[in-house]
C-alpha positions as CSV (number, residue, x, y, z in Angstrom):
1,X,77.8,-123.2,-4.3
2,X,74.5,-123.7,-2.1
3,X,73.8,-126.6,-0.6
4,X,70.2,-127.3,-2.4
5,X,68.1,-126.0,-4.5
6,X,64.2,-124.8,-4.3
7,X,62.1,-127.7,-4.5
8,X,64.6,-130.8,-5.0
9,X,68.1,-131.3,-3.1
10,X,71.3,-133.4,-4.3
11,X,74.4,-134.0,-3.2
12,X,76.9,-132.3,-4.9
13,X,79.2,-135.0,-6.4
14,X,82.3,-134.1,-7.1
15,X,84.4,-136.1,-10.0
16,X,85.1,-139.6,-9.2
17,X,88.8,-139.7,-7.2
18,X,91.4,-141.7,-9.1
19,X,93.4,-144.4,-6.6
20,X,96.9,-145.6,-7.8
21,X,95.8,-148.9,-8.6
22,X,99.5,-149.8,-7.4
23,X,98.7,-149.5,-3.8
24,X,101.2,-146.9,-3.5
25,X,101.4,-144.4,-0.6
26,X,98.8,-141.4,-2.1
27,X,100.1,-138.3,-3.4
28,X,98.9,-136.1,-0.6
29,X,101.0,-137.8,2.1
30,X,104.4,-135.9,2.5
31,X,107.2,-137.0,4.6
32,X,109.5,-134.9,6.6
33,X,111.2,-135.0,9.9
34,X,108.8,-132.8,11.9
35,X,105.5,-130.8,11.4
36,X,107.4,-127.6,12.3
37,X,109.2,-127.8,8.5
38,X,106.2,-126.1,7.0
39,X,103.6,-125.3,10.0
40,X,103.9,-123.4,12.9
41,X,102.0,-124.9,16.0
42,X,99.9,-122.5,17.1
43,X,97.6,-123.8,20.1
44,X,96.5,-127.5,21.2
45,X,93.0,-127.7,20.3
46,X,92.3,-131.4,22.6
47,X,93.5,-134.7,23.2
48,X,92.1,-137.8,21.7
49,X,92.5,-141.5,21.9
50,X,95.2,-141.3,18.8
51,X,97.3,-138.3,19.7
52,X,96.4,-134.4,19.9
53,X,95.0,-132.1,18.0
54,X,96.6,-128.8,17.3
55,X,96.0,-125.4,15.4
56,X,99.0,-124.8,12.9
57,X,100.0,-122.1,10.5
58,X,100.9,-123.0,7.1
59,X,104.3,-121.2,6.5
60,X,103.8,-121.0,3.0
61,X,100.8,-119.3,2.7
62,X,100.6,-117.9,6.4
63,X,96.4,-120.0,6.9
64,X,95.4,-121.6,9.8
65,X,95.0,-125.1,9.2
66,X,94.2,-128.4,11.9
67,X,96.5,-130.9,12.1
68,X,94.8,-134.3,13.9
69,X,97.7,-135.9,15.0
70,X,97.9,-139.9,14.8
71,X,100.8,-141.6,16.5
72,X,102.6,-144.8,14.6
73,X,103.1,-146.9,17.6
74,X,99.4,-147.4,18.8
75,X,98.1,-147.9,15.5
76,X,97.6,-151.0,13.3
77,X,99.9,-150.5,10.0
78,X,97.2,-152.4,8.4
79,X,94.6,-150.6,10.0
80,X,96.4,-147.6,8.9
81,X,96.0,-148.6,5.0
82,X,93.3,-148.6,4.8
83,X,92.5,-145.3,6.8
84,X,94.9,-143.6,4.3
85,X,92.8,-145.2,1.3
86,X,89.5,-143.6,2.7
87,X,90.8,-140.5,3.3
88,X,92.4,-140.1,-0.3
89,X,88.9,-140.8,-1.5
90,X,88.1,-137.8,1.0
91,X,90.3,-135.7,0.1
92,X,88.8,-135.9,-3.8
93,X,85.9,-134.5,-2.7
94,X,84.8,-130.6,-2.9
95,X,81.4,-130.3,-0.7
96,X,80.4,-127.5,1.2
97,X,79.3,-129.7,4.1
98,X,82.3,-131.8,4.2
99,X,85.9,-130.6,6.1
100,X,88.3,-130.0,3.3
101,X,91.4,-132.3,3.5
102,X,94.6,-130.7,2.1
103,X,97.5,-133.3,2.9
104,X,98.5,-136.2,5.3
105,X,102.3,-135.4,7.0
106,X,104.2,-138.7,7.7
107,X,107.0,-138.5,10.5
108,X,109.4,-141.1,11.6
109,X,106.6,-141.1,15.1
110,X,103.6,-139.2,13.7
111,X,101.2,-139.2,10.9
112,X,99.1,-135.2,10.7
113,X,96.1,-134.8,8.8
114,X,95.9,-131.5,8.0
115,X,92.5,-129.9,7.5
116,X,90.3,-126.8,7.1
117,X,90.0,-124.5,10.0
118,X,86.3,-124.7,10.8
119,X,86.2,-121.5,13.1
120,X,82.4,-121.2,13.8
121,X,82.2,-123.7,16.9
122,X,80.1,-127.2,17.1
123,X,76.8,-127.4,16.0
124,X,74.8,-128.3,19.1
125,X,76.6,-125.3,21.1
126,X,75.0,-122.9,18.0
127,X,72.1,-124.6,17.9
128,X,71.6,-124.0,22.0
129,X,72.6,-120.7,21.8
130,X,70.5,-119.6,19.5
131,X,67.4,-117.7,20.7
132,X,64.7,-118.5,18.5
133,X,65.1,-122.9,18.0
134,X,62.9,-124.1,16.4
135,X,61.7,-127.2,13.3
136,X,62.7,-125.0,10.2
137,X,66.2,-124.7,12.7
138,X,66.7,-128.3,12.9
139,X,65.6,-129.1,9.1
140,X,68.4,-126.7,8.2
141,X,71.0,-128.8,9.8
142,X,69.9,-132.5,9.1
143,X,69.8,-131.1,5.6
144,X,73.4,-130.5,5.9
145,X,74.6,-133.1,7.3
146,X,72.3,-135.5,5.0
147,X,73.8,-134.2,1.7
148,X,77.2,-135.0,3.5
149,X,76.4,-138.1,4.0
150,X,74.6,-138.6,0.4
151,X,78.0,-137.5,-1.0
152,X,80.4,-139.6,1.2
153,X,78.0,-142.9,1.3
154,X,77.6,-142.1,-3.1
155,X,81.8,-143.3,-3.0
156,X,80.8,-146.1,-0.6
157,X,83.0,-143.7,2.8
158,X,81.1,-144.9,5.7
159,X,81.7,-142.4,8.5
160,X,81.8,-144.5,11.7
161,X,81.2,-141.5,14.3
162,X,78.4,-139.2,13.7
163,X,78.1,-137.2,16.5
164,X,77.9,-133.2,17.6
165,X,81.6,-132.8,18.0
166,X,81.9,-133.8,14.9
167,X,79.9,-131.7,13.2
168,X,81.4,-127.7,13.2
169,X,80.4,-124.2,11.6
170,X,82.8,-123.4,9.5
171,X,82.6,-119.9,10.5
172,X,80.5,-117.3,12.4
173,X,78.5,-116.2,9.7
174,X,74.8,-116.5,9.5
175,X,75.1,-118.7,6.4
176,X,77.6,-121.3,7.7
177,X,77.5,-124.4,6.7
178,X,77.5,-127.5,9.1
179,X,80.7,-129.6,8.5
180,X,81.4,-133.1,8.9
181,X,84.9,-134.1,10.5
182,X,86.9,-136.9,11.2
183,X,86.4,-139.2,8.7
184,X,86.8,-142.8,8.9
185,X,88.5,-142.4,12.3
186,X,86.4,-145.0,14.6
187,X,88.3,-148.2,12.3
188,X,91.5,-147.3,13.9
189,X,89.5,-148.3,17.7
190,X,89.3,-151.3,19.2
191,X,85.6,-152.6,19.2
192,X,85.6,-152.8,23.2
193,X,87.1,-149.0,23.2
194,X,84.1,-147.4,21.2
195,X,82.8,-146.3,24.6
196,X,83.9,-143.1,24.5
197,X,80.9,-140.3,24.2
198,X,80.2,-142.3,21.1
199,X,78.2,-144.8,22.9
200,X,75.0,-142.5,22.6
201,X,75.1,-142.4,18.9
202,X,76.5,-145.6,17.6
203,X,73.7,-148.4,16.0
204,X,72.4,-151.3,17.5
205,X,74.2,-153.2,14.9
206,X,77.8,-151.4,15.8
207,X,78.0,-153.1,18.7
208,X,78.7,-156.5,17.1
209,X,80.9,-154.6,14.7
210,X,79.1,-154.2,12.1
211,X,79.2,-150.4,10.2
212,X,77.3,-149.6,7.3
213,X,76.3,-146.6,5.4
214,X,72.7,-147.1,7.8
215,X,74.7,-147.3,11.1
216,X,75.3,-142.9,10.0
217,X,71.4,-143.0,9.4
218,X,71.0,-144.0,12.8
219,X,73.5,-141.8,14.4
220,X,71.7,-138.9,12.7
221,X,68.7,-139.7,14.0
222,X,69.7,-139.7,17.6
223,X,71.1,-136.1,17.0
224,X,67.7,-135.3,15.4
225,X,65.6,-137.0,17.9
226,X,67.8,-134.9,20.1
227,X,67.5,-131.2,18.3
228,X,63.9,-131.7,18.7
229,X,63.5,-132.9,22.4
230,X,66.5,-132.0,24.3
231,X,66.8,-135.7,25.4
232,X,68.8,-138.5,24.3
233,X,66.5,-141.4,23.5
234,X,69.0,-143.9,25.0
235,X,70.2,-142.8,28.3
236,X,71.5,-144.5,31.4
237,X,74.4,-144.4,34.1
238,X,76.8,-146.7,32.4
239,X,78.1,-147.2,28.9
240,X,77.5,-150.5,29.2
241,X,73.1,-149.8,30.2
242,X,73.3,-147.6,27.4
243,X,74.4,-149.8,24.6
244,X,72.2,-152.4,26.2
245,X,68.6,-149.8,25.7
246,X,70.4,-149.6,22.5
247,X,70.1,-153.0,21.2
248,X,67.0,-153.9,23.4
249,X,64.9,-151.2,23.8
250,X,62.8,-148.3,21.8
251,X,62.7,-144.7,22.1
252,X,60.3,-143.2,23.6
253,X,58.2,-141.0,21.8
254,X,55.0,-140.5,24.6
255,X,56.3,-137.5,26.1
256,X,54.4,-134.2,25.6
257,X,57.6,-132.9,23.1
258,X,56.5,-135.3,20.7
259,X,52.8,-134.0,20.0
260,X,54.1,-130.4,19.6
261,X,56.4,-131.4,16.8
262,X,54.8,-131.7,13.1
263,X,53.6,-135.8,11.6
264,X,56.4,-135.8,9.2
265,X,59.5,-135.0,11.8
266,X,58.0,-137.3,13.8
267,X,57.9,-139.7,11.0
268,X,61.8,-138.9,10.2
269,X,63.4,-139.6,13.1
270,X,61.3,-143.0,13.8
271,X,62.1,-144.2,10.8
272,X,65.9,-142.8,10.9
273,X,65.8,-145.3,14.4
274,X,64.6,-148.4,13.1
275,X,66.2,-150.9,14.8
276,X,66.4,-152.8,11.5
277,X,68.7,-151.2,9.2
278,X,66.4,-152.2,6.0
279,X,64.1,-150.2,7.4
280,X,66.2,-146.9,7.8
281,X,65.6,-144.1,5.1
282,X,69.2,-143.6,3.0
283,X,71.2,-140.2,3.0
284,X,69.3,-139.3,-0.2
285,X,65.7,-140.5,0.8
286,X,66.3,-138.3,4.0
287,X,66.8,-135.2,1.3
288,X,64.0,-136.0,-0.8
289,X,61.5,-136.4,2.7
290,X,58.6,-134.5,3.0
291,X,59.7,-133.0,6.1
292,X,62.9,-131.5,4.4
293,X,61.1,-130.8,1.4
294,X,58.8,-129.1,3.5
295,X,62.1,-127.0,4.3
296,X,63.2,-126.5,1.0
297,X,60.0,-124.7,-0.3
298,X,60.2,-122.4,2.6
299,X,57.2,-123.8,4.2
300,X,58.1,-125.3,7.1
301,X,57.2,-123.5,10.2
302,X,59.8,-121.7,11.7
303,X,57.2,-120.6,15.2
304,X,59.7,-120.8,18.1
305,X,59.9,-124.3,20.7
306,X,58.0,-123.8,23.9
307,X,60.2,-122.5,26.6
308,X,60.7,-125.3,28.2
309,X,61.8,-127.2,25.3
310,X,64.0,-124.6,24.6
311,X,65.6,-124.7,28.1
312,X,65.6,-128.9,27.9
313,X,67.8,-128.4,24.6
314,X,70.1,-125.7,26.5
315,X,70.4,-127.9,29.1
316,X,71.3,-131.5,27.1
317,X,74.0,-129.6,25.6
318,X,75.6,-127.7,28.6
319,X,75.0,-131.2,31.0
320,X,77.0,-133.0,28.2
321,X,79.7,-130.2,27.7
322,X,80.1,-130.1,32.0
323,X,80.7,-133.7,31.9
324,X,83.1,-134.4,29.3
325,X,84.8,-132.0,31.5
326,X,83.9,-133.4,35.2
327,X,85.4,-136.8,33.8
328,X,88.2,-135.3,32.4
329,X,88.7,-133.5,35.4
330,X,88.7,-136.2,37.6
331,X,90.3,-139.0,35.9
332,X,93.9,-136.9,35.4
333,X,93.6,-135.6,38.8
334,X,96.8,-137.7,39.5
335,X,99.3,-138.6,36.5
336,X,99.2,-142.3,37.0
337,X,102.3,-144.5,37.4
338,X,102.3,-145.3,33.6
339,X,101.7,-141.4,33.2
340,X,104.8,-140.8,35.3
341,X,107.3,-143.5,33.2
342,X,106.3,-141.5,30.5
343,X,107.5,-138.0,31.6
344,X,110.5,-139.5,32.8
345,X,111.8,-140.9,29.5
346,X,110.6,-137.7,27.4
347,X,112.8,-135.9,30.3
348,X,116.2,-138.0,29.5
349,X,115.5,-138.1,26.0
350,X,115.6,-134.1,26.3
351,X,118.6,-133.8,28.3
352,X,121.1,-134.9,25.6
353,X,124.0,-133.5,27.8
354,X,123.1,-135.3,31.0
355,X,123.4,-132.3,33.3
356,X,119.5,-133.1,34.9
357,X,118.5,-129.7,33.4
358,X,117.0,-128.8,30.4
359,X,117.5,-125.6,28.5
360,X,114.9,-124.3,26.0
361,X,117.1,-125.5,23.1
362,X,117.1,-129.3,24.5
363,X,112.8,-129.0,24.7
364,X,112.5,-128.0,21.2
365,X,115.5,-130.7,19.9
366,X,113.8,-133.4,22.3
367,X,110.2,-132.5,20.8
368,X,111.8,-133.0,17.6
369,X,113.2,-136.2,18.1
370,X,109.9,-137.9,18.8
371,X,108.4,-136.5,15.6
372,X,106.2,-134.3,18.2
373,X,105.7,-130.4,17.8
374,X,105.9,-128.8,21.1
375,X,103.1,-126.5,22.6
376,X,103.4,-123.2,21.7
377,X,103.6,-121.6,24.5
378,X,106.7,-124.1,25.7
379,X,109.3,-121.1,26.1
380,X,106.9,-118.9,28.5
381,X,106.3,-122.9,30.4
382,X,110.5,-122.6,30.8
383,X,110.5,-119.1,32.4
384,X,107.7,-119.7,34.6
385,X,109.1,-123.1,36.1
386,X,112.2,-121.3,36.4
387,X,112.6,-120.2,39.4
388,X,116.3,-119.2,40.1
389,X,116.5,-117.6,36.7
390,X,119.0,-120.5,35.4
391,X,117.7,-120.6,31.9
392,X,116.4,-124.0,32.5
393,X,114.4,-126.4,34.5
394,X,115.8,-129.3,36.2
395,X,113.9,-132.6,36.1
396,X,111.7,-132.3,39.3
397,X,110.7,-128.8,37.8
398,X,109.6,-130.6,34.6
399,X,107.5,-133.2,36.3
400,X,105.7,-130.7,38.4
401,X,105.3,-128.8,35.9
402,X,103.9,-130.7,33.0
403,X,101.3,-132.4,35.7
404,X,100.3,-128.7,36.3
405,X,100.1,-127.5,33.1
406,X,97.8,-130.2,32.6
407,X,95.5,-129.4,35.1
408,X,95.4,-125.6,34.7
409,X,94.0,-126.4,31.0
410,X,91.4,-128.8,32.6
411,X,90.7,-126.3,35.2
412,X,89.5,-123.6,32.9
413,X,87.8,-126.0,31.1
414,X,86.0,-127.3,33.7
415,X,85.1,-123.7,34.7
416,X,83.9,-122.8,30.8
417,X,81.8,-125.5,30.9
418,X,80.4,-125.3,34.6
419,X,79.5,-121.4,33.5
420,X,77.6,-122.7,30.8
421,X,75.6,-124.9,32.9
422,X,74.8,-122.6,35.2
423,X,73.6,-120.0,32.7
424,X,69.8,-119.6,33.0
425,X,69.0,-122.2,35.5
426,X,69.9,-122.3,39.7
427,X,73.4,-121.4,39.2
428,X,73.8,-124.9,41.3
429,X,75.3,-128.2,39.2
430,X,73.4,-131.1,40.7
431,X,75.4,-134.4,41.2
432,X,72.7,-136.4,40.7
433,X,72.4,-134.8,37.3
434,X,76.0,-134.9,36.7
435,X,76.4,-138.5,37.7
436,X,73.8,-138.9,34.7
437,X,75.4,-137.6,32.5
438,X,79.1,-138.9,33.2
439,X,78.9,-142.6,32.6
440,X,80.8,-145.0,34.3
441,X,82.2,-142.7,36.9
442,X,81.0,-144.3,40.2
443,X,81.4,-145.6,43.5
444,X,84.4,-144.0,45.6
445,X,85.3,-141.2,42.6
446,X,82.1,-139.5,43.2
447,X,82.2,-140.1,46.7
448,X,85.6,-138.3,47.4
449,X,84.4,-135.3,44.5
450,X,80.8,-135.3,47.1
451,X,83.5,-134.7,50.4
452,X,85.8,-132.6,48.4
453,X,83.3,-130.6,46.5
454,X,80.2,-130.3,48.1
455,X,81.2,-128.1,50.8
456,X,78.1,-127.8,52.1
457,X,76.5,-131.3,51.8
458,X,73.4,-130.2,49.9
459,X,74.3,-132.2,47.4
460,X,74.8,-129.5,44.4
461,X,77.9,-127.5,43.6
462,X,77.7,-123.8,43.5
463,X,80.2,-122.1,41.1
464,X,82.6,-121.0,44.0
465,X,82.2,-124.1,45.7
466,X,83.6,-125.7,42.2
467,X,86.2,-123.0,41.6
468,X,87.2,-123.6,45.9
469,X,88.0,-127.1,44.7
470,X,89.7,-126.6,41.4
471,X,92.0,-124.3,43.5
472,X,92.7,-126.9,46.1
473,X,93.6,-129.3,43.5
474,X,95.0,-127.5,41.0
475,X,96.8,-124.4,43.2
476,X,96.7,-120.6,42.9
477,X,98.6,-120.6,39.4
C-alpha cells in the first residue's frame, strides 16, 4: 500500500488498538530468562542512554529483527507504564512509514523491544548522498514522515524525538519508504538530560517540559528547514546557547538559500517554526499544503540545488556524523573510575568458581545472569586476549580487554565518519568547525586533542594525522 494518492494524501489509519482496560501487562510482552531463548545476537548496532541496541535473529523464523534494549534498574517503573501503554498502541498500528513493533521481551534485568529491520540507512545520509537533491527530493520525505505523524498524533502517540537518526529507509530500494523509530522513548529522560543531539530539534516549549503533538511539527520543521539549506537554524557552541536561540530567537531566513527555494516551502517551514504552537500547521494540514500537493500532482520542480547548496547539505550531515563520533571518541578515551567498578563486578559475577580466570562457558553463564546477551563475537574476544593458549582470560586480561574493544569500535567509527567528511572537500577536518559542531566539549579536552592531534599545528587534521592519533591511543590491534 502507497503512501498517498494523486491529488489528496491521508494517513492510513489502521483499526483502533484495543487496551485491556484492566491495566494488565499487554499481550506482546513475553517473559523469559534471557533474549538468547528465541534470538540469536547477531551484532551491537550502538549504545544509548537506556542500554544497547543489537541486531538479533529470530530462531523461529530465522529474520533479522532489532532489539532496543531497556535496562530495569535506571528506569522509572512508573515511567515504564506508561511507555509500555504507548507502545501497545504502536504496535496496533500497520503504516508503511512507521517501524513495525512485533513484541516487548521482559527479563529479570532487561526489557527488548523487538522491531523491524530497517536495512536502508538514515535518511539524511541518503538524502546527502544522493546526486541530484533537490525540492521534489525533500517533499518526498516530509510527506513521509507527515503521514507518520498524522497516523500516530490521530491515537493521540506524541513522538518526543524527531530527529534524522530516527528516521531510516527500510531498505535500499529506490522506493523505500522513510520510517519513524523509537517511539515514545524521550518520557523515560530526565528533563535536564534531553541534551543529547536532541537539543537541535526539540520545541521551544520542550524545554519547560511541555510535549505535544506540535512540539513533532516543530522538530520536522527544523529537519525541513535543514533538507533545504544545509544549516541548522539554531546553532551554537553549547547545548545550553542552543536551547537558549531556541526559545529567544528566530531563524534566519535572509540568506541567499532562501530566495532560490519556491513561496510555498518557504511558507512550510516558517510556519512549521512558529514559536507559538497555535500557530504550527498539524500532521494533516502539512499533507494537504500546497507545497506537498504540489508534490502529489507531480508538479513540483524536481531542477537540481545549486552546487553549493548541495555541498552545504553534504557537509551538515558529514560535520554532524564526525562529531557524534569526535565526542564519542574522546569522552571514553579513559573508562572512568565508575566505568572501572563496573567491569570489576561483571568480572566476579563471571567467575563463579573463583579461580581469577574466566573460561568461555563462565562469559556466556555470567552474561546470562544479568539478563544481558553477550556480543557476538565474545568467543573470537576469548582467543585473542588469550595469550598463553589457557582457554581463558584472567581478570587483568578482561579489563584490558573490554577497555580495548571499546575503543577499536570507536576507532573505526571515528575513521568512517572522518572519511566521510573529507569526501569532496580539503581532505582536512577543521577544529574550528568541529568544535561547532560538538557542543559542550571545551576548554582543556580540545586543547590536549589540538597537542595530540594536530601534529602539525595548522590547526586542521589530515586523515593520517587522525588515524596517527587513533593508533597512539587506541594501539596497533
Amino acid at each position: 500500500m502507497g503512501c498517498c494518492s494523486s491529488d489528496t494524501t491521508y494517513a492510513y489509519l489502521a483499526p483502533k488498538p484495543q487496551i485491556d482496560p484492566s491495566g494488565n501487562t499487554p499481550a506482546f510482552v513475553r517473559q523469559m530468562s534471557n533474549i538468547r531463548d528465541h534470538y540469536t545476537v547477531v551484532k551491537c548496532l550502538g549504545t544509548g542512554n537506556f542500554g544497547s541496541v543489537y541486531l538479533v535473529k529470530d530462531k523461529r523464523c530465522g529474520i533479522e529483527r532489532v532489539a532496543k534494549e531497556l535496562i530495569k534498574t535506571i528506569i522509572n517503573e512508573n515511567i515504564m507504564g506508561k511507555l509500555e501503554q504507548e507502545l501497545t498502541l504502536v504496535k496496533q498500528i500497520e503504516h508503511p512509514c512507521i517501524v513495525k513493533i512485533y513484541e516487548i521481551i521482559e527479563t529479570s534485568s532487561r526489557i527488548y523491544i523487538i522491531t523491524e529491520y530497517l536495512s536502508g540507512g538514515m535518511m539524511f545520509d541518503k538524502y546527502s548522498e544522493n546526486p541530484k537533491i533537490s525540492e521534489n527530493l525533500a517533499a518526498r520525505y516530509i510527506l513521509d514522515i507527515g503521514l507518520a505523524l498524522n497516523c500516530i498524533h490521530k491515537f493521540k502517540i506524541i513522538h518526543r524525538d524527531i530527529k534524522p537518526t530516527n528516521l531510516l529507509f527500510e531498505s535500499d530500494a529506490p522506493d523505500s519508504h522513510v520510517k519513524l523509530i523509537d517511539f515514545s522513548l524521550m518520557i523515560l529522560e530526565k528533563k535536564q538530560d534531553f541534551y543529547g543531539d536532541s537539543v537541535h530539534y526539540m520545541a521551544p516549549e520542550a524545554f519547560n517540559g511541555i510535549s505535544t503533538t506540535k512540539s513533532d511539527i516543530w522538530s520536522t520543521g527544523v529537519i525541513l528547514y535543514s533538507l533545504l539549506s544545509g544549516a541548522m537554524p539554531f546553532n551554537a557552541e553549547s547545548h545550553e546557547k542552543i536551547a537558549q536561540l531556541i526559545q529567544t530567537s528566530s531563524p534566519d531566513y535572509t540568506s541567499s538559500v532562501w530566495m532560490n527555494v519556491t513561496p510555498e516551502s518557504l511558507s512550510l517551514v516558517q510556519r512549521m517554526l512558529s514559536r507559538n504552537p497555535k500557530d504550527r500547521p498539524t500532521a494533516e494540514q502539512i499533507l494537504s499544503d500546497p507545497w506537498i500537493m504540489t508534490y502529489n500532482r507531480g508538479t513540483l520542480r524536481s531542477t537540481p540545488f545549486d552546487k553549493h547548496i548541495h555541498e552545504s547539505i553534504i557537509k551538515l550531515n558529514a560535520q554532524v556524523n564526525l562529531g557524534k563520533a569526535v565526542f564519542s571518541f574522546i569522552s571514553n578515551q579513559v573508562l572512568s573510575s565508575k566505568d572501572m567498578k563496573k567491569l570489576k563486578e561483571m568480572f566476579r559475577s563471571f567467575d563463579k568458581d573463583g579461580s581469577g580466570t574466566l573460561s568461555i562457558t563462565e562469559v556466556n553463564n555470567g552474561y546470562d545472569s544479568v539478563g544481558l546477551p553477550p556480543p557476538a563475537s565474545v568467543i573470537e574476544l576469548i582467543k585473542k586476549l588469550d595469550t598463553d593458549d589457557s582457554g581463558s582470560i584472567d581478570y587483568a586480561e578482561f579489563l584490558k580487554g573490554s577497555e580495548q574493544w571499546a575503543k577499536i569500535a570507536m576507532k573505526r567509527e571515528l575513521e568512517i565518519a572522518a572519511k566521510k567528511y573529507e569526501k569532496g572537500f580539503d581532505a582536512k577536518l577543521s577544529l574550528l568547525e568541529l568544535r561547532g559542531t560538538i557542543p559542550d566539549i571545551q576548554g582543556t579536552e580540545w586543547l590536549e586533542w589540538l597537542r595530540l592531534a594536530d601534529v602539525n599545528g595548522d590547526g586542521y587534521i589530515t586523515l593520517e594525522e587522525l588515524k596517527d592519533y587513533l593508533d597512539t591511543k587506541v594501539g596497533n590491534l
